[in-house]
C-alpha positions in Angstrom: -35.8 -79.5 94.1 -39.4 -80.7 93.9 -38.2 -84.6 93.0 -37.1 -85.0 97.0 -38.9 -86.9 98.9 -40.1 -86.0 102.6 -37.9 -86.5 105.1 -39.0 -88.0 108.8 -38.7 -84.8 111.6 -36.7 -87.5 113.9 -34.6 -88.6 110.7 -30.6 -88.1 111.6 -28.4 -86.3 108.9 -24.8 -87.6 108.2 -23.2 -84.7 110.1 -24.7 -86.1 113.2 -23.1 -89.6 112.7 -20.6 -90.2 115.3 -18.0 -91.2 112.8 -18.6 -88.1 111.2 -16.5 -87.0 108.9 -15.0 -90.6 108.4 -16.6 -91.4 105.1 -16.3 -95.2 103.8 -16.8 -97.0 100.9 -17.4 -101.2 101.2 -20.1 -102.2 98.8 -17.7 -104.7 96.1 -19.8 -102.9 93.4 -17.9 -99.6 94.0 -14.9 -100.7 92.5 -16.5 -102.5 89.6 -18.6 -99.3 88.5 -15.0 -96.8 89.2 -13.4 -99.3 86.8 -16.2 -98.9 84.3 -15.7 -95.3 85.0 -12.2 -95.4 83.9 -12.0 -97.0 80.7 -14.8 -94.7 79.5 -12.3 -92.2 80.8 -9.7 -93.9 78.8 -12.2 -93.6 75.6 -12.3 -89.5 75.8 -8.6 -89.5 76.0 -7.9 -91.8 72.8 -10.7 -90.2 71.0 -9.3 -86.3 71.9 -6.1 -87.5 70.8 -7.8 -88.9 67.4 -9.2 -85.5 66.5 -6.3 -83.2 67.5 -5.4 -80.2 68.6 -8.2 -78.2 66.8 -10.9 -80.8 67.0 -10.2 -80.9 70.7 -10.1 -76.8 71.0 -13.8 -77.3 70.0 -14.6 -79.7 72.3 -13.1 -77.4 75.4 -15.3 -74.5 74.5 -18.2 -76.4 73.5 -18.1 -78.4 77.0 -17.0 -74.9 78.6 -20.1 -73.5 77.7 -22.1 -76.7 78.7 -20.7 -76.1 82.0 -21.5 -72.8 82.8 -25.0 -72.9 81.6 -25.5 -76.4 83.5 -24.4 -75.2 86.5 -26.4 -72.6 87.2 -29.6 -74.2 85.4 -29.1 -76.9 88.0 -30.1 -74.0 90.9 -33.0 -73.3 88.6 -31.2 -70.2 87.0 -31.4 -70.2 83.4 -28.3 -68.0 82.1 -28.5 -66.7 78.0 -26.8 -68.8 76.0 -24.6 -66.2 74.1 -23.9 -64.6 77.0 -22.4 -67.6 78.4 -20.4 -68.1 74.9 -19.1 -65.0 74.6 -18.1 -64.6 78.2 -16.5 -68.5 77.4 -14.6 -67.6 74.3 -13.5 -64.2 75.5 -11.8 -66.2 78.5 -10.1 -68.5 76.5 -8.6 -66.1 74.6 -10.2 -65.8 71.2 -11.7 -63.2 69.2 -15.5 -62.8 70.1 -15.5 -59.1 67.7 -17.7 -61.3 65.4 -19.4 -63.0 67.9 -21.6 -59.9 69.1 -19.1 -60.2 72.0 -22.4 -60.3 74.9 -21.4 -59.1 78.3 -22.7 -60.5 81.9 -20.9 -60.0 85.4 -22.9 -62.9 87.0 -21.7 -65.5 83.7 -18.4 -63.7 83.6 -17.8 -64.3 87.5 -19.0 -67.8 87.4 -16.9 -68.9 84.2 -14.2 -67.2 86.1 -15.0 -69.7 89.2 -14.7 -72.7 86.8 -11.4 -71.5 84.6 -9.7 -70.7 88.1 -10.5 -74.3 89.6 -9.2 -76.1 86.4 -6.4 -73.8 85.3 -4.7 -73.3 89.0 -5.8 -77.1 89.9 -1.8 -77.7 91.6 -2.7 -74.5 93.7 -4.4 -74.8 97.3 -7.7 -74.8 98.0 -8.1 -72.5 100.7 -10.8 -70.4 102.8 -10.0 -67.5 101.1 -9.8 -69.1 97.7 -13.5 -70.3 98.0 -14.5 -66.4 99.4 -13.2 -65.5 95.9 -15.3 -67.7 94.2 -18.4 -67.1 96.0 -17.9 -63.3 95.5 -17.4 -63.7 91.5 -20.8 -65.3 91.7 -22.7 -62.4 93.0 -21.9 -58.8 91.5 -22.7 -55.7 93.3 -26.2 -55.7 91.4 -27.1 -59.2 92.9 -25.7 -58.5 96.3 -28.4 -55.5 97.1 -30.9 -57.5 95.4 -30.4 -60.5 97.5 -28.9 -59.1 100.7 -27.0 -61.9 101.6 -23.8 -62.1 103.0 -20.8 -62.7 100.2 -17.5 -63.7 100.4 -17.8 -65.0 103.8 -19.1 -68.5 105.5 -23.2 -68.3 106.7 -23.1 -66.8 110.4 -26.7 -66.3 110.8 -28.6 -68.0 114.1 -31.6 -69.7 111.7 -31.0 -73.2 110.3 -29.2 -73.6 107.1 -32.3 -75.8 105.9 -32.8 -77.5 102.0 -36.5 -76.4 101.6 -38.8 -77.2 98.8 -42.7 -76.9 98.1 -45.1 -73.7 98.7 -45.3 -71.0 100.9 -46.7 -73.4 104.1 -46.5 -76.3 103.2 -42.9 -76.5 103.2 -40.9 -79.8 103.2 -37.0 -79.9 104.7 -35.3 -81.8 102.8 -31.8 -81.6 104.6 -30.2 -79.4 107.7 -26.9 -78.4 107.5 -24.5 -77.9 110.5 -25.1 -75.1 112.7 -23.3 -71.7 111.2 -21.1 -71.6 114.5 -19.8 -74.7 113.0 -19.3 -74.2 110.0 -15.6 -72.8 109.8 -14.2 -75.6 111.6 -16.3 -78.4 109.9 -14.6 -76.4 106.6 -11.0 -76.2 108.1 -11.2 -80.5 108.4 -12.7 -80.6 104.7 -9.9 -78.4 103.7 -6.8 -80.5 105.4 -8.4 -83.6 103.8 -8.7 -81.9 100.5 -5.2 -81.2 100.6 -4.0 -84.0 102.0 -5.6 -86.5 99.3 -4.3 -84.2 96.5 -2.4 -86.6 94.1 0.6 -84.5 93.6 1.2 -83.9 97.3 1.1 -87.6 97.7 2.9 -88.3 94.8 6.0 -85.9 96.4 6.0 -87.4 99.5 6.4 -90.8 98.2 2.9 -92.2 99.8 0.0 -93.9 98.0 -3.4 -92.4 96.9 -6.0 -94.4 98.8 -8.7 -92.9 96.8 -9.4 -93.1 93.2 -9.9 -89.7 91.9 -13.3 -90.2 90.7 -14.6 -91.6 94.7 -12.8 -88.8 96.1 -14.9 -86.2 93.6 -18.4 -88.1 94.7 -17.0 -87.4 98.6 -15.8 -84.4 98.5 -18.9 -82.6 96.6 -21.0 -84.7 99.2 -19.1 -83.8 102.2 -18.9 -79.4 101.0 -23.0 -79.9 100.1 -23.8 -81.2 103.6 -21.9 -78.6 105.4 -23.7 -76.1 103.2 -21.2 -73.3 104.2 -22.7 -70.0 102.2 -25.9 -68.9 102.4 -25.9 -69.1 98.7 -24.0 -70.7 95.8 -23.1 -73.9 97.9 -23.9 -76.3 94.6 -22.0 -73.8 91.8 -19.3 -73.6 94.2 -19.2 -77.8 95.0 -19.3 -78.4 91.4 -16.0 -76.0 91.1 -14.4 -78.1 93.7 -15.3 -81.1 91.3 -13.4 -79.9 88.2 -10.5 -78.9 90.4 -10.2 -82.5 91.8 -10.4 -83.8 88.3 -8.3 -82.0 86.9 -6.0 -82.8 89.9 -7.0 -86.4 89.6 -5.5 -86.0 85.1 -2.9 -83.0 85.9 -4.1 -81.6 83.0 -6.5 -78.0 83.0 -8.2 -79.3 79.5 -11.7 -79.7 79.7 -12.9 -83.0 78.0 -16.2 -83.7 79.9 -19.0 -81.8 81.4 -20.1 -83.5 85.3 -22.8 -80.2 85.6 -24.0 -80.7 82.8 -25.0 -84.5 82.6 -26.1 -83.7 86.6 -28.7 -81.3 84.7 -29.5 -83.9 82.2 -29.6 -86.5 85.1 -31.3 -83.4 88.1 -34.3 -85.4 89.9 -31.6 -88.6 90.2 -28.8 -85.9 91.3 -30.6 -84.5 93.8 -32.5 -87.5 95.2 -29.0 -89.6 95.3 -27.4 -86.3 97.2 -30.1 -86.3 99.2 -30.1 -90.6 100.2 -26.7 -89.9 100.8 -27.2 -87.2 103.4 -29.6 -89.9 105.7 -27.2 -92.2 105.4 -24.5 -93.5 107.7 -21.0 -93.2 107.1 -20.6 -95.8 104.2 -21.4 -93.6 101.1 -21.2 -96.4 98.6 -24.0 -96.1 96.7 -23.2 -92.1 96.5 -19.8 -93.0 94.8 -21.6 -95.4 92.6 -24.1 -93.1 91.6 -21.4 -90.6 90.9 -19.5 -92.8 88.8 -22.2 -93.5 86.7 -22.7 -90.1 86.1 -19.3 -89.8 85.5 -19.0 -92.5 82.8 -22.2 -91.2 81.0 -20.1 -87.6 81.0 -17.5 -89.4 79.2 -19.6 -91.4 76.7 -21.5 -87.8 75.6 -18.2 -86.5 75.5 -17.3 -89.1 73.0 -20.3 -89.1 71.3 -19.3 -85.5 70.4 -15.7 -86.4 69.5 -17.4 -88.8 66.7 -19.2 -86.4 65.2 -16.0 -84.2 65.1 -14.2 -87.2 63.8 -17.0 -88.4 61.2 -16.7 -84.5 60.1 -13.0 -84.6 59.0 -13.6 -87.8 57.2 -16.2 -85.9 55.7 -13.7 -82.9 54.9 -10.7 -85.2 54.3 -12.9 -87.0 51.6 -13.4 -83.4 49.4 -9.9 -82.3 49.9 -9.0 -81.9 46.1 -12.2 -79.7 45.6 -11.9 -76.6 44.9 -15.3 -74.7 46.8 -16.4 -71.2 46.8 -16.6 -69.6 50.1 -20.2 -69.8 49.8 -20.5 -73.1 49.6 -17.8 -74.2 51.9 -19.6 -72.0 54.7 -23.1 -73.9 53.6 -21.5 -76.9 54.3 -19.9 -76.3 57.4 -23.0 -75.1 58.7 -24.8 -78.6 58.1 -22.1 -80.3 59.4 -22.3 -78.1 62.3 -26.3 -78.9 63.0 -25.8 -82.2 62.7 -28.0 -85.4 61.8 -31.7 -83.7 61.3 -30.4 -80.8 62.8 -31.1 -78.1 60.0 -35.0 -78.5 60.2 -37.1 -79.1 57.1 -33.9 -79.7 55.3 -31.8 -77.0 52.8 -33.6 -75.3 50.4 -32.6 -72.6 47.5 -34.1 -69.8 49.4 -32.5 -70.8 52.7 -29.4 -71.1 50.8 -29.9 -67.6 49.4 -31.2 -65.8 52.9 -27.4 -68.2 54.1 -25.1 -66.6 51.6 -26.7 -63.5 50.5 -26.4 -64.2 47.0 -29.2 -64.4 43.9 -31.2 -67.3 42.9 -29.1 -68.2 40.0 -25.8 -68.7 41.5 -27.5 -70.2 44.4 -29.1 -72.6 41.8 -25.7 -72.6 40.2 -23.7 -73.1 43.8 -26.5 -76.3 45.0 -26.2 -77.9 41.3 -22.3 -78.5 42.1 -22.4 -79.7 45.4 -25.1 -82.5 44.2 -22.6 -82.9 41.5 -19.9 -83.7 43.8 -22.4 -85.8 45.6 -21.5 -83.3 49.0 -25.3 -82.3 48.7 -27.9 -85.1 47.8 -31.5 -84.2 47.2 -35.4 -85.8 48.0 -38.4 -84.3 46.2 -38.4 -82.3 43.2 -39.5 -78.6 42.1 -40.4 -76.6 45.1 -39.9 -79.1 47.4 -36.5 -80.2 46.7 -34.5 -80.8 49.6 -31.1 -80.7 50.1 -29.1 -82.5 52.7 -25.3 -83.5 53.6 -23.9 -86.3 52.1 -22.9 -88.1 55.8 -23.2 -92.0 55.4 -24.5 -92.6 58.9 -27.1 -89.8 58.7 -30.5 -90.2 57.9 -31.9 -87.0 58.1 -35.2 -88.7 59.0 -35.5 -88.5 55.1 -33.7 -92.2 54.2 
């Protein structure tokens, strides 16, 4: 959390605010950048239902997987990627056998922190709920190694303090409420949770005050500043962020990733968090922050639903050809890396070392697909290239 800036000794945090915890919202531009927000929001929706049910099972696992790793890179630790995919897949129910099926407790407790937030969105969010959560995230293992107290709100006598820098010359960035606070700081952040959930307002015949997205930004803002475990507080306030969303749709399905365009987005993240927690009680420029973030989530989100869709154009177009399984796996996996994404372009041997088959059918196999125009080709001899036929990809070769 280097990117923070130094924060005055005599500088008062939020919590301290009189009107603490009565967050408001009056800058006009809030409601202009939720707007925005919202018809990006409306984009993923039309573009999911454009690709289907399959192209949007992709999507989840792909942004699934985005999550998890993002997450926890945000806290500065790195998790391995096939664990994380495995652990993701195996979760949702399908067959990681060929997969290498690559087992973690620490990615299998934290992708069961995000699953149980999105999936049992209607069901409270409770004390005990979020001692679960923070328990999944630290296995026995981590527990002895850390020796910090899990499952359980902070209760030591020592400042819950945001630190960054070296060994001393240390810079606070933030103070949290005293731990002999924290359970009833967390008891009125609960109540409010609940009682801005949509459904519960829905059934009792009142209006929703808050726009989902605004009460996301607040409540991840208002769980970060009371910083209630001693670790885990930003993989557990992110949780709390895909169970609001996925309150806000009343729908479980995963069409964006908030973590991971935070990660993208960390020195901003943590710099508008941190604003935001030497502010006063108007958080406006938190929400609007937040919303942009939110909007670029849905625009990478979409970005990735055009590929998909560009894709079964692609596959739509070849329908009536008859391909071996060679070559249909060749092509899927350049569709799969994308525009540039298969470096230095296809070759025979790579097609050979891909398929496991000899140089005259692979000579055989790449002379049909340029045939079929599926394939075209730059150079010649040894240094013929092969690459998809996509019309808006360049390959950085045309």
């Amino acid at each position: 959390m280097n990117s923070f800036h130094p924060i005055k000794k005599d500088k008062k945090v939020i919590w301290q605010a009189k009107q603490w915890p009565h967050f408001t919202a009056t800058n006009p531009k809030v409601r202009e950048v939720l707007l925005r927000a919202r018809k990006k929001q409306g984009e993923v929706i039309g573009k999911a239902t454009a690709i289907g049910l399959k192209g949007v099972e992709e999507l989840v696992q792909a942004i699934y997987v985005q999550e998890v790793m993002a997450t926890s890179a945000i806290e500065g630790q790195p998790l391995n990627p096939e664990s994380v995919r495995s652990s993701v897949l195996r979760k949702l129910g399908i067959n990681t056998e060929t997969e290498g099926g690559m087992q973690s407790k620490d990615v299998d407790g934290l992708v069961d922190v995000i699953q149980d937030a999105l999936e049992n969105f209607s069901s409270p969010l409770t004390a005990e709920r979020l001692f679960e959560w923070h328990g999944a995230q630290f296995p026995r293992r981590l527990r002895n190694s850390r020796k910090i107290i899990v499952a359980a709100y902070r209760d030591h006598e020592d400042p819950m303090q945001i630190v960054s820098a070296r060994l001393g010359k240390e810079v606070v960035h933030y103070t949290a409420p005293p731990s002999i606070q924290v359970e009833k700081e967390m008891q009125y952040f609960l109540r409010w949770f609940s009682d801005t959930t949509p459904s519960i307002n829905e059934m009792a015949g009142t209006s929703v005050l808050l726009d989902g997205i605004e009460r996301a930004a607040i409540a991840h803002l208002w769980f970060e500043s009371i910083h209630p475990f001693e670790d885990g507080n930003g993989r557990i306030g992110r949780a709390i962020v895909e169970m609001e969303m996925a309150q806000d749709a009343q729908s479980a399905v995963k069409l964006l990733s908030l973590s991971n365009q935070m990660m993208v987005n960390r020195d901003s993240y943590y710099d508008a968090l941190n604003a935001a927690q030497h502010r006063n009680m108007d958080v406006s420029e938190w929400i609007i922050w937040f919303a942009d973030i939110y909007a670029l989530a849905c625009q990478t989100s979409c970005e990735f639903m055009d590929a998909a869709i560009e894709k079964s154009h692609f596959w739509n177009k070849y329908s009536g050809v008859q391909l071996n399984q060679r070559q249909r796996k060749l092509i899927q996996r350049l569709l799969d890396d994308g525009d540039g994404g298969f470096l230095g372009g296809l070759n025979a041997e790579k097609y050979i070392k891909i398929t496991g088959t000899s140089k005259a059918t692979a000579t055989r196999d790449l002379g049909n697909l340029l045939n079929l125009e599926m394939l075209f080709g730059v150079g010649q001899g040894k240094a013929l290239r092969y690459y998809v036929n996509m019309p808006s990809w360049s390959h950085g070769v045309r």
